[in-house]
Backbone as ProteinMPNN parsed JSONL, in Angstrom:
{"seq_chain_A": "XXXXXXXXXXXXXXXXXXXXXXXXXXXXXXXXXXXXXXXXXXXXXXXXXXXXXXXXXXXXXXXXXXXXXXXXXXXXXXXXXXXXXXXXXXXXXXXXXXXXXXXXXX", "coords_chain_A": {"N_chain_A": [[11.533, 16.992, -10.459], [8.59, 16.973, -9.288], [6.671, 20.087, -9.246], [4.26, 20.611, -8.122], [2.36, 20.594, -5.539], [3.599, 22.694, -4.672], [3.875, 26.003, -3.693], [4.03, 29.699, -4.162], [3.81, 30.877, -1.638], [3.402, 29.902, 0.939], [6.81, 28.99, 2.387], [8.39, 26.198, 2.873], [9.532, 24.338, 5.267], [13.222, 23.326, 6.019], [14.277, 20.532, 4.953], [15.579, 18.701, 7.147], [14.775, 19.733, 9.192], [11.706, 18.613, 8.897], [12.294, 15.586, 8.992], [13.558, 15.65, 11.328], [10.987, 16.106, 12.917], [8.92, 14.612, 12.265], [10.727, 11.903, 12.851], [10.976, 12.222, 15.754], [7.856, 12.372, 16.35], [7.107, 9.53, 15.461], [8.798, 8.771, 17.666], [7.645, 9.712, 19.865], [5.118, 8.479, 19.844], [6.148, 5.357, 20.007], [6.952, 5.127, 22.572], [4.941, 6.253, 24.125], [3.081, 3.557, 23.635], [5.005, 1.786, 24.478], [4.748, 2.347, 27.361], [2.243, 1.667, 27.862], [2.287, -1.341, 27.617], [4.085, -1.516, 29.408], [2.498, -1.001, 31.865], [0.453, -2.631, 31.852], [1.503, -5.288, 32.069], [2.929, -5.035, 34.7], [0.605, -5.651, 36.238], [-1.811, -3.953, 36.206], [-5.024, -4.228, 35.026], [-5.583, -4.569, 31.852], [-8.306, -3.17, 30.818], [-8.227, -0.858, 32.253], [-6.018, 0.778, 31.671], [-4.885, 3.565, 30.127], [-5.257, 3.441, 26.161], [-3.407, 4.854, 24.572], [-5.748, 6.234, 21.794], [-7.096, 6.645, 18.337], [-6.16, 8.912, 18.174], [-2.985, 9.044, 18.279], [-2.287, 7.915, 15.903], [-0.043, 8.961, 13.667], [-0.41, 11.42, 10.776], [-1.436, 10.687, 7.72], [-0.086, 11.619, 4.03], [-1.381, 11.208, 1.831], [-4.243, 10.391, 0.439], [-6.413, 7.73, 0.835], [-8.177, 6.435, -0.419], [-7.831, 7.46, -2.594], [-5.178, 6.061, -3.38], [-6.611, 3.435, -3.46], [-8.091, 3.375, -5.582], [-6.417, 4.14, -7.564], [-4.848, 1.316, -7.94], [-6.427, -0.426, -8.576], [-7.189, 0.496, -11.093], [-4.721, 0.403, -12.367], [-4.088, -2.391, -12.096], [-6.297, -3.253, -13.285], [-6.148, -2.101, -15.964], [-4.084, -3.877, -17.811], [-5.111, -7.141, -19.229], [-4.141, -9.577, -19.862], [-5.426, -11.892, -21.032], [-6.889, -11.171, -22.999], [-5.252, -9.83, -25.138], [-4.111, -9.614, -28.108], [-1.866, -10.869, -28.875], [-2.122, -13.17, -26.897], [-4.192, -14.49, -27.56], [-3.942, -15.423, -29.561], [-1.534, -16.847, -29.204], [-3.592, -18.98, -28.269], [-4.787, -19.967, -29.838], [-3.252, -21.213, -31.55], [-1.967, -23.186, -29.526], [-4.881, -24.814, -29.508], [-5.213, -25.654, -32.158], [-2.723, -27.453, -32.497], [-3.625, -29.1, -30.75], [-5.725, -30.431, -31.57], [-4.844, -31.405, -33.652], [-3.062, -32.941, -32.986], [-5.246, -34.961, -31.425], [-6.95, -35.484, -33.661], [-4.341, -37.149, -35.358], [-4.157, -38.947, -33.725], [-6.34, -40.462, -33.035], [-6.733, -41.96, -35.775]], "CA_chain_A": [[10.568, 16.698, -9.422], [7.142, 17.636, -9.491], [6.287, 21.095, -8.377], [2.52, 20.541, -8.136], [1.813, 21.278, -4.303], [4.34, 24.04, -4.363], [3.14, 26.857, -3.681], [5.277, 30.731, -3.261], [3.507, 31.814, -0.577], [4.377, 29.056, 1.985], [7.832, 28.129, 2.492], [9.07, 24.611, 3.392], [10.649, 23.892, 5.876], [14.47, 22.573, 5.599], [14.46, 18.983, 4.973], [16.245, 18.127, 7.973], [13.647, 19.894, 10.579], [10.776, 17.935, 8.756], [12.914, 14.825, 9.231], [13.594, 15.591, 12.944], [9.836, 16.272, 13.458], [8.697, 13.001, 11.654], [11.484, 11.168, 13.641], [10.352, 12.784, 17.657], [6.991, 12.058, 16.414], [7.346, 8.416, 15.077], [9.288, 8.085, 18.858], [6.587, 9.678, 21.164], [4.516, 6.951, 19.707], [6.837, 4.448, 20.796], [7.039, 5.496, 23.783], [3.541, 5.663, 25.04], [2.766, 2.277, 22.99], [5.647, 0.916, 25.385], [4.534, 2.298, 28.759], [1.11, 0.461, 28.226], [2.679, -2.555, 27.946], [4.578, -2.02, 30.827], [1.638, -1.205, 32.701], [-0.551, -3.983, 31.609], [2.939, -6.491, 32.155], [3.024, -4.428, 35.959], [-0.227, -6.04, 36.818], [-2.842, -3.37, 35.743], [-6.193, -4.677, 34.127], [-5.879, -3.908, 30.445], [-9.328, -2.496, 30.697], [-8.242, -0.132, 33.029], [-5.081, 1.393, 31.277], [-5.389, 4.533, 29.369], [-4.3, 3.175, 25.791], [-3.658, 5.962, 22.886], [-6.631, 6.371, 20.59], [-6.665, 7.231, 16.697], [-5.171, 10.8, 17.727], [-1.672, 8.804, 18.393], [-1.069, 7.705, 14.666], [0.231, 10.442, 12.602], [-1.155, 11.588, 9.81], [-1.11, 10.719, 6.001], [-0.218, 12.48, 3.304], [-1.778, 10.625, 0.677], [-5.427, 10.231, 0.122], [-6.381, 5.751, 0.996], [-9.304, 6.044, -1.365], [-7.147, 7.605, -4.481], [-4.777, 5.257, -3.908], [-7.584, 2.397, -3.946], [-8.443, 3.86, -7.34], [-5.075, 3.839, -8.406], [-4.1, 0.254, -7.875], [-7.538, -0.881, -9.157], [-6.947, 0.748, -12.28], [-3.265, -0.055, -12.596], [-4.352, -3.886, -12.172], [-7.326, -3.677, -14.9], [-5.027, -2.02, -17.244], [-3.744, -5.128, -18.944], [-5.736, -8.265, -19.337], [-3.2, -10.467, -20.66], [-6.196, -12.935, -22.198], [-7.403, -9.867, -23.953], [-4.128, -9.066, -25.741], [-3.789, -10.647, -29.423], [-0.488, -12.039, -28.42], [-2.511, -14.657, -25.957], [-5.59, -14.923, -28.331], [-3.18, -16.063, -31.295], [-1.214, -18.137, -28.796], [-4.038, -19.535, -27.515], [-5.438, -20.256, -30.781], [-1.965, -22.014, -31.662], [-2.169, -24.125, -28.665], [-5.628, -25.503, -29.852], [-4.799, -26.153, -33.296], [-2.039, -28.112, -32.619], [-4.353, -30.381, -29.954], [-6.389, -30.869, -32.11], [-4.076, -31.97, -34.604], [-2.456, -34.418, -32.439], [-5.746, -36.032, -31.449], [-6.798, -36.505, -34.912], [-3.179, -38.204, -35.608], [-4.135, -40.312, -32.694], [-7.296, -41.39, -33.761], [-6.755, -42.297, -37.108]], "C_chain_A": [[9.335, 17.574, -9.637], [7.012, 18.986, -8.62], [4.512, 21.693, -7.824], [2.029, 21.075, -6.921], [2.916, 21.67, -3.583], [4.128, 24.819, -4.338], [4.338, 28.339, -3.206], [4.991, 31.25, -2.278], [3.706, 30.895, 0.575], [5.396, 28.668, 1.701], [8.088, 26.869, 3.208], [10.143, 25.047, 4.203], [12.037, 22.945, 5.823], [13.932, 21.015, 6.058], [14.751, 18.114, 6.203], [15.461, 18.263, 9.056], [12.483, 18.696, 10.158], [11.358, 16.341, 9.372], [12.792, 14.157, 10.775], [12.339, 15.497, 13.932], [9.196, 14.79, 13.122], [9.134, 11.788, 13.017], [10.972, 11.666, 15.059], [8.803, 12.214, 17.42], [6.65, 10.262, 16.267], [7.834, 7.839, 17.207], [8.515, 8.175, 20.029], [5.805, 8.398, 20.871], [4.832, 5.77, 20.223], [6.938, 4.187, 22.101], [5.335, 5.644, 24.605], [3.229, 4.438, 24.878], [3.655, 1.306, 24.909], [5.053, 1.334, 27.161], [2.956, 1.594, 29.109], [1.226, -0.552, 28.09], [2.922, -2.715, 28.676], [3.697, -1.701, 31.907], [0.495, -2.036, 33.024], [0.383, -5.092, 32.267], [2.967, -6.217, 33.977], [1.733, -5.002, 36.747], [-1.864, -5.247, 36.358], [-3.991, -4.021, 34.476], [-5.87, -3.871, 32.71], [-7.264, -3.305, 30.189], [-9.161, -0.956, 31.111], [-7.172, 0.935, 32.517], [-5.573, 2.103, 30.081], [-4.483, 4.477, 27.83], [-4.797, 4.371, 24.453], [-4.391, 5.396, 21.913], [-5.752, 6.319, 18.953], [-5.69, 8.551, 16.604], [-3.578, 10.225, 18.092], [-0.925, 8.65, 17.164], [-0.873, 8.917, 13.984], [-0.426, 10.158, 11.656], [-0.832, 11.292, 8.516], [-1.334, 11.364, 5.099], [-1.14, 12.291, 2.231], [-3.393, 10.171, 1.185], [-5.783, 8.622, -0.021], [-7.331, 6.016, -0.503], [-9.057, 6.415, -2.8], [-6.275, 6.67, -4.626], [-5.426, 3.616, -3.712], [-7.481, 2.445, -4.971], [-7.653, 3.477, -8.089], [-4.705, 2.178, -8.801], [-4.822, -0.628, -8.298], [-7.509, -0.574, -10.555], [-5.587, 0.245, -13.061], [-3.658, -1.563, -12.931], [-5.487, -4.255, -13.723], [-6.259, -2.879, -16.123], [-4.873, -2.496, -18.855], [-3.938, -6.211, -18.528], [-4.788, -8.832, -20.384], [-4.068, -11.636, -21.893], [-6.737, -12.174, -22.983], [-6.784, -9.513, -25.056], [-4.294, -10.247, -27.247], [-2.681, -11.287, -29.521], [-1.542, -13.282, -27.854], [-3.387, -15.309, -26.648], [-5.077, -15.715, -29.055], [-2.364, -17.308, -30.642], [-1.792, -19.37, -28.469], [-5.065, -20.802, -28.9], [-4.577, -21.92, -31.788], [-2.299, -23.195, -31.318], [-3.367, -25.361, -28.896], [-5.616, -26.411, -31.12], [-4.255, -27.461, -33.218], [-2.723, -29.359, -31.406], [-4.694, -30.707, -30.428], [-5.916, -31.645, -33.44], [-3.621, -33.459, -34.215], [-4.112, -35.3, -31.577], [-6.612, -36.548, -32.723], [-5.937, -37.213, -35.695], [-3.821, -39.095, -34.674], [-5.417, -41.206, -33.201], [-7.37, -42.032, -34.893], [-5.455, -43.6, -36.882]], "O_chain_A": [[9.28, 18.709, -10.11], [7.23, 18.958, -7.409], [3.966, 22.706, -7.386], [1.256, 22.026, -7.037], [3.27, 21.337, -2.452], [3.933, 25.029, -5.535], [5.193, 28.263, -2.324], [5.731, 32.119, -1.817], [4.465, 31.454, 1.367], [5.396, 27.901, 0.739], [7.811, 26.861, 4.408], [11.15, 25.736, 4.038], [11.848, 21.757, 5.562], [13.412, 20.566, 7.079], [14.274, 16.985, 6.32], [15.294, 17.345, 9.858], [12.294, 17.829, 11.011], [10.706, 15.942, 10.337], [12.365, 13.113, 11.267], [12.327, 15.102, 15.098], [9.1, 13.955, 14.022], [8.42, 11.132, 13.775], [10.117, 10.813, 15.299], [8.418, 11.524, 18.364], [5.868, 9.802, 17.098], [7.345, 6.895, 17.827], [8.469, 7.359, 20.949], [5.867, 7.405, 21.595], [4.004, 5.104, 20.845], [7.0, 3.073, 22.62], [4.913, 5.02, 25.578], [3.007, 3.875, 25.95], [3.195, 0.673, 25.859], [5.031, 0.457, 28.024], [2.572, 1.146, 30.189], [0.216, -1.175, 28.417], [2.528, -3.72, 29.268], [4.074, -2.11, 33.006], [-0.186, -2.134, 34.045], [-0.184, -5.817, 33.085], [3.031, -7.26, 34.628], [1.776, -4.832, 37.965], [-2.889, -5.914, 36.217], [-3.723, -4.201, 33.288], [-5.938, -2.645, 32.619], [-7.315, -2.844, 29.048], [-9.732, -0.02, 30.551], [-7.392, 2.073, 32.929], [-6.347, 1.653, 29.236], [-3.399, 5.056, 27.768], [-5.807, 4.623, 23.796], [-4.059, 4.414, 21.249], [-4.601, 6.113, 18.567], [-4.95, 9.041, 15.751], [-2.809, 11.179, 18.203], [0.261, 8.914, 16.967], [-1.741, 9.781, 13.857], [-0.987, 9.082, 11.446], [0.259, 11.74, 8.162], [-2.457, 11.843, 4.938], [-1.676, 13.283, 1.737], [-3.583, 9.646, 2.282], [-5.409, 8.153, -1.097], [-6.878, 5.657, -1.59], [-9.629, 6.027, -3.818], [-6.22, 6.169, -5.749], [-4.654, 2.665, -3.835], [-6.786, 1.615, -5.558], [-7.808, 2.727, -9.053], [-4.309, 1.902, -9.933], [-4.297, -1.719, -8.521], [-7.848, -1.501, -11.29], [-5.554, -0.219, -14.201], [-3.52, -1.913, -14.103], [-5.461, -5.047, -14.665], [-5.771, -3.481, -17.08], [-5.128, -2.145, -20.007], [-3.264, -6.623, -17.584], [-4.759, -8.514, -21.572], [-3.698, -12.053, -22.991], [-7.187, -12.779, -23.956], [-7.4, -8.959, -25.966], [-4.551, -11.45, -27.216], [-2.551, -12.262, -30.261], [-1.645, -14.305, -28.532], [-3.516, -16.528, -26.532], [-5.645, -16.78, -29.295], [-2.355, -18.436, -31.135], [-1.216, -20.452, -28.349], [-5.663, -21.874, -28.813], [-4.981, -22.958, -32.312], [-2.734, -24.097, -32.034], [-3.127, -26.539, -28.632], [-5.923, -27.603, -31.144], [-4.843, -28.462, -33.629], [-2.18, -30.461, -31.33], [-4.399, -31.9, -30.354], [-6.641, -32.385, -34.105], [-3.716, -34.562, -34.751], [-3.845, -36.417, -31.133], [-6.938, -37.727, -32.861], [-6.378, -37.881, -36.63], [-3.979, -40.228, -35.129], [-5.406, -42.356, -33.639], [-8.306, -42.83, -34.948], [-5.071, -44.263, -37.845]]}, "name": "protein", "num_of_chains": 1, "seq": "XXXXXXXXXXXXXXXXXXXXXXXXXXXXXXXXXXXXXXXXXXXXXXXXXXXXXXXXXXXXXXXXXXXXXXXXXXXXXXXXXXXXXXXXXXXXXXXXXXXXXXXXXX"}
């Protein structure tokens, strides 16, 4: 496993607290989400109900705009019509059309 943003001067916390914190956090969410339903469902104007902002979703670890990058690059990569496999197949493919419509014409 990668030890890249390991560091000796902070310790990690056991696996199981992060887990537990993740999990309570993941459920407060739930839990407000659901009591503005049930106060919108209770009659209250949805204008009027106080519904959790951006500061409710948790946070991500991962960087959106590296993995843009990533999956943009991953995809250009390999151009399959690029490859001399497809060129040579493709080259094939013509040949042999062209074969069979000068059998046909003749």
């Amino acid at each position: 496993m990668s030890q890249r943003h390991r560091s000796s001067e902070v310790p990690l916390p056991p696996k199981e607290e992060l887990r537990a914190q993740q999990h309570g956090e993941r459920h407060r969410i739930q839990v407000e989400l659901k009591q503005v339903a049930h106060q919108v469902s209770a009659g209250v104007e949805p204008e009027d109900v106080h519904e959790p902002g951006v500061a409710w979703k948790p946070h991500h670890h991962h960087d959106a705009e590296v993995a843009k990058d990533k999956v943009a690059n991953r995809n250009r990569r390999l151009r399959h019509w690029k490859t001399k496999m497809w060129k040579r197949r493709s080259a094939v493919r013509q040949a042999k059309a062209d074969a069979f419509r000068v059998a046909g014409s003749e």
